[in-house]
C-alpha positions, 0 to 999 in steps of 0.5 A, a space after each residue: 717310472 713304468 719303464 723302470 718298474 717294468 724293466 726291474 721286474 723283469 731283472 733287466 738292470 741295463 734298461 732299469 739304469 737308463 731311467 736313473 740318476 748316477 747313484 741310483 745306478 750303482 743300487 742298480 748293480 749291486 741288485 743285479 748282483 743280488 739278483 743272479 743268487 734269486 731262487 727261480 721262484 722269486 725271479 719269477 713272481 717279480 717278473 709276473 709282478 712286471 705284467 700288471 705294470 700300467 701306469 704311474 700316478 705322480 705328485 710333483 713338489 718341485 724337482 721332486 716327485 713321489 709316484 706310486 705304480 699301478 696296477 697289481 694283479 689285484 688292480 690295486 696301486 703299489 703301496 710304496 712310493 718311488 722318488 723321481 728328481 727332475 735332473 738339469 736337462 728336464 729329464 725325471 730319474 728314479 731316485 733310491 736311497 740306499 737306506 730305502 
C-alpha cells in the first residue's frame, strides 16, 4: 500500500502497477496518460504529497482489506480509504474501481 501511494505520487506508474491487480493496472495507464497533460504545479504538489507517505493502517475482512495511508504534511491520515484484494498467491493488490 505505501509503495503504491509513494510510486503514484510520484507519477511512476510502472512501480504503481507492480503493486495492482489486472484491472487496476489498465486505470493505471489510462492515469499516466492523464498525467502527461498535468500543469507542473499539480505534478508537483502530488510529488510533495509522496514525502510525507510513512505507513498504512489496514482493516482486513477477509480477502479484502480497506486502509488508509499516513501521514500528510500535517500528520493526519488520508481521509479516503483504498481497497486492497488478497489475490490466489497471498499477495495484497491495491484494487480501484474505475467508479471510484
Amino acid at each position: 500500500m505505501v509503495a503504491f501511494c509513494t510510486a503514484y505520487c510520484n507519477l511512476d506508474f510502472e512501480e504503481a502497477v507492480l503493486y495492482c491487480d489486472a484491472e487496476t493496472a489498465v486505470l493505471m495507464e489510462a492515469l499516466r496518460a492523464f498525467s502527461i497533460g498535468m500543469s507542473r504545479e499539480n505534478q508537483m504538489e502530488l510529488k510533495k504529497t509522496a514525502k510525507f507517505i510513512q505507513s498504512a493502517t489496514c482493516s482486513i475482512n477477509g480477502d479484502i482489506a480497506l486502509c488508509r495511508i499516513c501521514c500528510d504534511e500535517n500528520g493526519l491520515n488520508a481521509s479516503q480509504e483504498m481497497t486492497l484484494r488478497r489475490q490466489k498467491d497471498g499477495r495484497w493488490l491495491v484494487f480501484i474501481e474505475k467508479e471510484e
